[in-house]
N, C-alpha and C positions, 0 to 999 in steps of 0.2 A: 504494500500500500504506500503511495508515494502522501506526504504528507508538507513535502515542501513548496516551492517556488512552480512547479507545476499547477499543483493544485490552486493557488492565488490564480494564474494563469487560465487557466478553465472557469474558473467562481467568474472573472472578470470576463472572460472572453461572451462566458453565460447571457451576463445584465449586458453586455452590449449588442448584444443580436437582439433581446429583447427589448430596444430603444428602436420606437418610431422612427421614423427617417435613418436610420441605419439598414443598408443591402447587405451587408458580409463583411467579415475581418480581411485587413489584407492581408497580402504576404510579403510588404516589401517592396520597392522599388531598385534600389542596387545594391539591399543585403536583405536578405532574407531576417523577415519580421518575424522571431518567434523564442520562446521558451526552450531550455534544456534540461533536464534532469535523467542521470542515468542514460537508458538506452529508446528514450521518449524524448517527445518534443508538443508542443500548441504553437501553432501556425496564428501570427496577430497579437497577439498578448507578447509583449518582451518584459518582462520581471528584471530589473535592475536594484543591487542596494539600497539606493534613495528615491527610485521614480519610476513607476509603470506607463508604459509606452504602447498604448491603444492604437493602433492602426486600422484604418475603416474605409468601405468604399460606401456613400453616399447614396442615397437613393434620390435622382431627382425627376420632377420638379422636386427640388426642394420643401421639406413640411415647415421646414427653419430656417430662419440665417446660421451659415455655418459655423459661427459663433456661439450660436445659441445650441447646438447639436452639440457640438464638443465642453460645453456647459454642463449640461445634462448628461450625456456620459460620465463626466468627472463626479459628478452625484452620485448617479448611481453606481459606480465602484469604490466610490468613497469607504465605504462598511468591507470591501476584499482588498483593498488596496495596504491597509498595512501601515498604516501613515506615509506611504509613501507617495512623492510629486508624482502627479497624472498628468501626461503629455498627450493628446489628439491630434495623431495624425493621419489627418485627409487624402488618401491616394488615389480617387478618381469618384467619377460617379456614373452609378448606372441607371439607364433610363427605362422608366417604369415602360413593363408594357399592359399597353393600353386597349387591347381589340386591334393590335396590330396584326 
């Protein structure tokens, strides 16, 4: 049973999929966003010492300013975050479909 920095990483990855105007965790831009422990990893959630690093792709139109999304995520991880600084970051956004 893993009980460390994984598991923050999952609890967090959790509350942000379940945040309106959030499509999906990313994975990164030019290093791969994600969690280590052992012979495991969480894809999005990167667990840092002092600062958990949410990485998200956007669902738009937009339900918020994206200010206001990465607001609200930093809430709701607040309680798995650990006291530690919550960073959102925004790697793209995908467009809702619509009856396309």
């Amino acid at each position: 049973m893993t009980n460390g920095i994984l598991q923050i990483a999952r609890a967090a990855g959790e509350a942000v999929l379940a945040t309106e105007g959030v499509h999906s965790l990313g994975t990164g831009r030019y290093a791969e966003a994600a969690t280590y422990e052992g012979t495991e990893k969480f894809t999005g959630v990167v667990v840092k010492p002092d600062e958990l690093e949410i990485h998200i792709v956007a669902t738009y139109p937009l339900m918020r300013p994206i200010p206001d999304l990465a607001q609200l995520i930093r809430d709701r991880v607040a309680t798995e975050s650990g006291g530690r600084r919550t960073l959102v970051v925004v790697e793209d956004l995908e467009v809702a479909d619509e009856g396309l």
